[in-house]
C-alpha positions in Angstrom: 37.7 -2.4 4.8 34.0 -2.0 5.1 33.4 -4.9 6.9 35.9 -3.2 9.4 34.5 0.3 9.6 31.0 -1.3 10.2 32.2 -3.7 12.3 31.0 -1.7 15.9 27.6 -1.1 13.9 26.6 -4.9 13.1 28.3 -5.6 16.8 25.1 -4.0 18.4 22.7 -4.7 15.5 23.5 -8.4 16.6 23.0 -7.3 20.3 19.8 -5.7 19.5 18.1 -8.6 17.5 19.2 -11.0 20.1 18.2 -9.1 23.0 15.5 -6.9 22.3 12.0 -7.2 20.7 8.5 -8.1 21.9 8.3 -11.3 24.0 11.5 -11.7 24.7 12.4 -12.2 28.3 15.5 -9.9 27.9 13.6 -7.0 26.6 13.7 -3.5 27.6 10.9 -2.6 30.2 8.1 -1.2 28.0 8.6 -3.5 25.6 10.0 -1.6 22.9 13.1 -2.4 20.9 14.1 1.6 20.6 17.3 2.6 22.0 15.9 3.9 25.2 18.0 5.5 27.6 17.8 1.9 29.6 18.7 0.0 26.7 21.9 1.9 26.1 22.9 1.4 29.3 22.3 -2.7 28.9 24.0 -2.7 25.7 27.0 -1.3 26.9 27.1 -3.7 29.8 26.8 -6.3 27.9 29.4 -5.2 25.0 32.1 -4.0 27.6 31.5 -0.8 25.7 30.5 3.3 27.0 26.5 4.5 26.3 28.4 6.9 23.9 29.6 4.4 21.9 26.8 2.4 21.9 24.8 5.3 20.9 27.0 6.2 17.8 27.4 2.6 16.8 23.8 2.4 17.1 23.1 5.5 14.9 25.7 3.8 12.1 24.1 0.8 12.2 20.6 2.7 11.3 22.2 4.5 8.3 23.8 1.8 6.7 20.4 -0.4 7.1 22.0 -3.0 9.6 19.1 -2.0 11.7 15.4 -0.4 10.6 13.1 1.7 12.8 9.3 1.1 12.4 7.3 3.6 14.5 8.5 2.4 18.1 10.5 -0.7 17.6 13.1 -1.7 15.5 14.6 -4.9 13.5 17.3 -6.5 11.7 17.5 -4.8 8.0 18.3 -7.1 5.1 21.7 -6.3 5.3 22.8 -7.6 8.7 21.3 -11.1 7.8 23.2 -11.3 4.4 26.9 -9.8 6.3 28.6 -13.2 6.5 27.7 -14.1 2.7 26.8 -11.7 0.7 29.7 -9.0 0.3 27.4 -6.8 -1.8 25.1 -6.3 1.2 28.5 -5.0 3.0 29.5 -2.5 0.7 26.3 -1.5 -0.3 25.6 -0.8 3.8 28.8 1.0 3.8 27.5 2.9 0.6 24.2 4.3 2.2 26.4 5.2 4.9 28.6 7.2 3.0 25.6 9.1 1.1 24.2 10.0 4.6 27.4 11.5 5.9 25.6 15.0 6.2 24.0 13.6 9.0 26.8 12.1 10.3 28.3 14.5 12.3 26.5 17.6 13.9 26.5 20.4 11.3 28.0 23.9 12.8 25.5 25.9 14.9 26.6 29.3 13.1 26.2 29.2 9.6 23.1 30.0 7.6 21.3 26.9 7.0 20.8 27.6 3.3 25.0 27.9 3.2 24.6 23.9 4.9 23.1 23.3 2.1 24.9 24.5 -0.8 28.0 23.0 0.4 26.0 19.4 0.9 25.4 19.9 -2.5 28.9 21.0 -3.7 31.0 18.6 -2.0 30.2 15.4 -4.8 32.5 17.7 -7.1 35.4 17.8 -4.3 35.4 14.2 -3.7 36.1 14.0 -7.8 38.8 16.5 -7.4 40.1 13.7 -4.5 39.3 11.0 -6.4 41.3 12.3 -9.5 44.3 13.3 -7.7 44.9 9.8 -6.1 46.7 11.3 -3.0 46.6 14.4 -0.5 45.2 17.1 -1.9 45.7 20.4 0.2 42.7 21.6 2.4 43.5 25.6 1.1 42.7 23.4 -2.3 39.9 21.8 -2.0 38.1 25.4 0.1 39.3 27.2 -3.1 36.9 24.4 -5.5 34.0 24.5 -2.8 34.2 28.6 -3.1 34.0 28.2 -7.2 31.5 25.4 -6.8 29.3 26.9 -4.8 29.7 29.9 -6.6 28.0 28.1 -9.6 25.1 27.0 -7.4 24.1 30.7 -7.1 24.5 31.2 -10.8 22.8 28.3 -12.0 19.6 29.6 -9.7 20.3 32.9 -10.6 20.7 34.3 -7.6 20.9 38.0 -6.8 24.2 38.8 -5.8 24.3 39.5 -1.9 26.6 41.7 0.5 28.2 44.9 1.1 27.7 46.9 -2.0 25.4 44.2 -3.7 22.0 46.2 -3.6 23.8 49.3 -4.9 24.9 47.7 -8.1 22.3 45.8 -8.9 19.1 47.4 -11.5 15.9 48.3 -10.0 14.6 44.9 -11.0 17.2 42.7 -9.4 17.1 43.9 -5.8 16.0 41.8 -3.1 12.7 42.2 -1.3 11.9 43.1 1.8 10.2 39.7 2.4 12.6 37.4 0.3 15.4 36.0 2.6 19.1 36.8 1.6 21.5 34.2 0.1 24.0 33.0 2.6 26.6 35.3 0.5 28.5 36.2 3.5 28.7 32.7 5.3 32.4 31.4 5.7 32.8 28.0 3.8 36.3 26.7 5.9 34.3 25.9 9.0 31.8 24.2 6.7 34.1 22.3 4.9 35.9 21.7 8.1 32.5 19.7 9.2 32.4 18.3 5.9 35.9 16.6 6.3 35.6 15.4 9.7 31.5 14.0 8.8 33.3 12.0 5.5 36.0 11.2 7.4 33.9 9.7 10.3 32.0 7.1 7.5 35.7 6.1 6.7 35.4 8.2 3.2 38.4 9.6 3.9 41.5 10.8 6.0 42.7 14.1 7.1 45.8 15.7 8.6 48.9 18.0 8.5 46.2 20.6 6.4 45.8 17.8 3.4 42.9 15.5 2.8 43.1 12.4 1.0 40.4 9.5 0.1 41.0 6.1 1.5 40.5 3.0 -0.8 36.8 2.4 0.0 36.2 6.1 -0.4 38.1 6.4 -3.8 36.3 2.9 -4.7 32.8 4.5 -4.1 33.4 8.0 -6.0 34.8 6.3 -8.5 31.5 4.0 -9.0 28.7 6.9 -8.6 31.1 8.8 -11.4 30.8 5.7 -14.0 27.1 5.5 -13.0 27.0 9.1 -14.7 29.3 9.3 -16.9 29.5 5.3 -18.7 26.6 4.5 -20.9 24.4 1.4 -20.2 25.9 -1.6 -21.5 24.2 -3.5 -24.4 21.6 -5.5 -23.2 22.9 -8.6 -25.7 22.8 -11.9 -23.6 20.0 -11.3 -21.0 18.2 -14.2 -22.3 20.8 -16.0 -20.0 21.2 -13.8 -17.2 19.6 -14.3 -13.8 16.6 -12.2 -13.3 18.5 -9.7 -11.5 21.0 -9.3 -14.0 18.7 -9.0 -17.1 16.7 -6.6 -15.1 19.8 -4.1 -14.8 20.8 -4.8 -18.0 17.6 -3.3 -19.1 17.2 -0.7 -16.9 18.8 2.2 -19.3 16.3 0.5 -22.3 13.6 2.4 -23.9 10.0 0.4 -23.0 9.5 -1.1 -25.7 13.0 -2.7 -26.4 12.9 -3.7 -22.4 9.4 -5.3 -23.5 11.3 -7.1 -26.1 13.9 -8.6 -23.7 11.4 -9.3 -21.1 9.6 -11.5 -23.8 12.7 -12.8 -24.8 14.0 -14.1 -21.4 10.3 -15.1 -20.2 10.6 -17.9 -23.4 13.4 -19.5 -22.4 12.6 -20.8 -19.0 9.7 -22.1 -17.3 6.7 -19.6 -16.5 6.5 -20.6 -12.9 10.3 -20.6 -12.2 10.5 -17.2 -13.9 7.9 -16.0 -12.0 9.0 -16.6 -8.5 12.7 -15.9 -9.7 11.1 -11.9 -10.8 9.5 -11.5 -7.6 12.8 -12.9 -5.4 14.7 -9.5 -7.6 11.5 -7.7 -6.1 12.4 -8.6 -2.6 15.6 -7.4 -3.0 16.9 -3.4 -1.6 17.3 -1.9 -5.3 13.3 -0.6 -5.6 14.8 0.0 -9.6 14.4 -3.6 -10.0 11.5 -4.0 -7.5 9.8 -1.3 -10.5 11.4 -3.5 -13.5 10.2 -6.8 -12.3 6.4 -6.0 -11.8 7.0 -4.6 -15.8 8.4 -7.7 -16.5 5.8 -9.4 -14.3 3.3 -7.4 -17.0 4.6 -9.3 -19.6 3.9 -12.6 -17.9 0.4 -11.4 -17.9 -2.3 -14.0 -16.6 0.0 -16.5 -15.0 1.6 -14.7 -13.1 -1.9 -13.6 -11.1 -1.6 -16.1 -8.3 1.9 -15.4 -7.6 1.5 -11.7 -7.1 -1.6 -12.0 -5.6 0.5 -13.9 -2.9 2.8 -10.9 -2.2 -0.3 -8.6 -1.6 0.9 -9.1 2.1 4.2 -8.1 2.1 5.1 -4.5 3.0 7.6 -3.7 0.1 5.3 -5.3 -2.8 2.1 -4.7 -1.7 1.7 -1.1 -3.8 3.0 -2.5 -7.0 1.5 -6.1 -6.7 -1.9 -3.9 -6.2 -0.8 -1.9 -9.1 -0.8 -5.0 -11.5 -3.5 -6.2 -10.1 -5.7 -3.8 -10.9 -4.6 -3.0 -14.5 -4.8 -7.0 -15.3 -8.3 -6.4 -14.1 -9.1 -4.0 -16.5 -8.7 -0.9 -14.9 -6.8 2.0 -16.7 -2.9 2.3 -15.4 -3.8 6.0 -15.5 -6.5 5.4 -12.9 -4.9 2.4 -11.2 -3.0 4.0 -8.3 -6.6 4.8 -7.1 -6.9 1.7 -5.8 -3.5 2.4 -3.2 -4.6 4.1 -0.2 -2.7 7.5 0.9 -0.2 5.6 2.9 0.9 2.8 0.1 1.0 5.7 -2.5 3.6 7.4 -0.3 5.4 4.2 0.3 5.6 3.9 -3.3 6.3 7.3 -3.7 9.3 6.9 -1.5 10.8 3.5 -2.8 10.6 4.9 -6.3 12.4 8.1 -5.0 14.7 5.5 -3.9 15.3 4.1 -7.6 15.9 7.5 -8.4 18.5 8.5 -6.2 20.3 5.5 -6.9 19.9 5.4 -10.6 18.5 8.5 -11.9 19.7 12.2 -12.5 18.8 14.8 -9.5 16.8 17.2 -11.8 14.6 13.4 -11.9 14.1 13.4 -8.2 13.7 17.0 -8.2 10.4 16.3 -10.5 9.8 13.1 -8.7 7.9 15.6 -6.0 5.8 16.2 -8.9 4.2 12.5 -8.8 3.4 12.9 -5.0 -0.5 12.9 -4.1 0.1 15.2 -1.4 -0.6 19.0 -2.2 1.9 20.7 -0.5 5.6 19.2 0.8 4.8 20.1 4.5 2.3 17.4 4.2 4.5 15.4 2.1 7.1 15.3 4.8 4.8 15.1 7.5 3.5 11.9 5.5 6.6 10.3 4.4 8.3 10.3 8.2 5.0 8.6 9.4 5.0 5.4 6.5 8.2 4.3 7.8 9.9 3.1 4.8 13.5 2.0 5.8 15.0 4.5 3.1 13.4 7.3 4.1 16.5 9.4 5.7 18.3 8.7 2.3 15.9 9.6 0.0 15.1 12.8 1.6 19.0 13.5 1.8 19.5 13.1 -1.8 16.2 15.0 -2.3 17.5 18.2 0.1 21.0 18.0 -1.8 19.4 17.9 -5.6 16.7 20.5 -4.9 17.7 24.3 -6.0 15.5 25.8 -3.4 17.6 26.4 -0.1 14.4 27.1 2.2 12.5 23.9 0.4 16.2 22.1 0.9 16.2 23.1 4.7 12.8 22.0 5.3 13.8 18.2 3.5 17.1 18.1 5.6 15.4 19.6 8.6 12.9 16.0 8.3 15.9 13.7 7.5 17.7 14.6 10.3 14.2 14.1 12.2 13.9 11.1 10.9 16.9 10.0 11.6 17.1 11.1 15.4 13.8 9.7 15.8 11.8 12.8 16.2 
């Protein structure tokens, strides 16, 4: 099922990578692999297909990594070369597509932006209620659970309550300011959740019709993972010694250091130094930054043998932070004073593929402090920053980052740079 909704998207990935780039003979004009307004048109020559569609195939192909944008040109992701054999890379595409189906669809131009943002946030808890019900679920329903769950949003920030009558009631201390903006109190939630349906519906999360909503297969398939990624406790870590690097990295991932230490040691004496080596850095390469963190620890372990073979990845985009990271501290240098030795771009790279681990794997109040770790000083530069280093998780990271954070106007701001990010502003 994913392969088929994605199937349009790795259609013109395919077109793009064989047709566009620098050299080529059938590149675009000013020799940039961007969607241009030219290349659209091409591409939907050559498909048999409308500039529309192209466009919107193009823009699903970008979210679920089939394609990444690197300043002005763009290449194959990971993904798109592992489609015909690797059936994780399919559903995990499908899966990033699904987390970014906010920006799937144009949000409404009327409501409050802050409102956008509280019912991003609210809708995981609706896709339970869907997932739980195993069939159509009214639409009256579901507005009635995004009125209570917003309703909780408020509460857990405390919010001042807001609208007719609101300032009248509340004490002298609990009255808005003139200068603090008002809670979208008032905003309507069915045309929001009316975008909501349609964006989810769009990624193939979902169907809708005769006023009921209900989840498709792949839909119900992907709530029901993210929900036993909360709510099912790590497995015991009994057996890594004979697990694939990979596997014995996940299987420590929910360890405390020093047992993870324990089975690093553990699994680095049963094989070869060199073949564990190269096998630790090939789970680096890989899209889950969790692991690409987990390896260089293991990697730590390994200690002095393992120098040449991570000085060898210096070079590569996605390593270079933490292979200079451990290349540092094996020379000596305090890990509290190592990341000195990343310049302001790598750190924010780094900063953004650990975000990434987060989102994935963590809880949101742990992204939420993840902004914490940043070296930038305020998030306007943050943002500014993070657009420019053109990691390819970028628009997902700051999704999940705009849908944990409590603070709308701080949430607006992160959205308002996805969706920049995304469009290619």
């Amino acid at each position: 099922m994913a392969r088929t909704g994605l199937a349009g998207a790795v259609r013109v990935a395919r077109w793009a990578d064989a047709a566009l780039g620098p050299g080529r003979d059938s590149a675009t004009t000013d020799g940039k692999a961007t969607l241009s307004d030219a290349t659209a048109e091409r591409a939907a020559t050559d498909l048999g297909l409308s500039a529309a569609q192209v466009r919107a195939d193009w823009d699903t192909a970008r979210l679920a990594g089939l394609i990444e944008v690197h300043g002005d040109s763009a290449r194959p992701g990971w993904r798109l070369r592992a489609w015909d054999r690797d059936d994780s890379a399919v559903l995990r595409g499908w899966v990033a597509l699904f987390d970014a189906w906010s920006l799937a669809c144009p949000e409404p131009a009327g409501p409050e932006p802050a409102a956008v943002a509280e019912v991003v946030s609210a809708m995981p808890q609706v896709l339970s209620f869907l997932q739980l019900s195993a069939g159509p679920v009214p639409v009256e329903q579901l507005l009635d659970l995004l009125q209570q769950r917003v309703t909780e949003l408020r509460t857990e920030r405390c919010e001042v309550p807001y609208g007719p009558g609101a300032a009248d009631s509340a004490g002298p201390a609990e009255t808005l300011s003139p200068a603090e903006p008002a809670p979208a109190g008032d905003t309507p939630l069915a045309p929001l959740l009316d975008w909501a349906v349609k964006a989810l519906a769009s990624v193939g999360a979902l169907t809708s019709g005769d006023g009921q909503a209900t989840l498709t297969p792949l839909g119900s398939w992907a709530v029901w993972v993210k929900l036993e990624q909360i709510c099912v406790a790590a497995q015991s870590p009994a057996g890594n010694i004979e697990q694939s690097a990979e596997d014995m990295l996940r299987g420590c991932a929910q360890l405390r250091p020093n047992a993870a230490r324990a089975e690093y040691r553990a699994w680095l004496a049963a094989r070869p130094v060199g073949s564990a080596v190269t096998e630790l850095l090939g789970a680096a390469r890989g899209e889950d930054a969790l692991l690409r963190g987990l390896a260089f620890e293991a990697l730590r372990v390994v200690g002095a043998p393992a120098e040449p073979d991570v000085r060898s990845v210096v070079d590569e985009p996605a390593l270079r932070p933490y292979a200079l990271l451990w290349l540092a501290e094996h020379d000596g240098i305090d890990p509290e004073d190592a990341h000195e030795v990343l310049t302001r771009e790598e750190a924010t790279w780094l900063w953004v593929d650990t975000a990434a681990a987060v989102a994935d794997h963590g809880e949101t109040a742990m992204l939420v402090r993840h902004l914490e770790a940043a070296v930038q000083p305020t998030v306007p530069v943050l943002l500014d920053e993070v657009r420019a280093v053109g990691h390819p998780r970028t628009v997902q990271v700051l999704v999940a980052l705009a849908a944990a954070h409590p603070d709308p106007a701080l949430a607006k701001a992160v959205r308002r740079a996805a969706f920049q990010v995304h469009t290619g502003g």
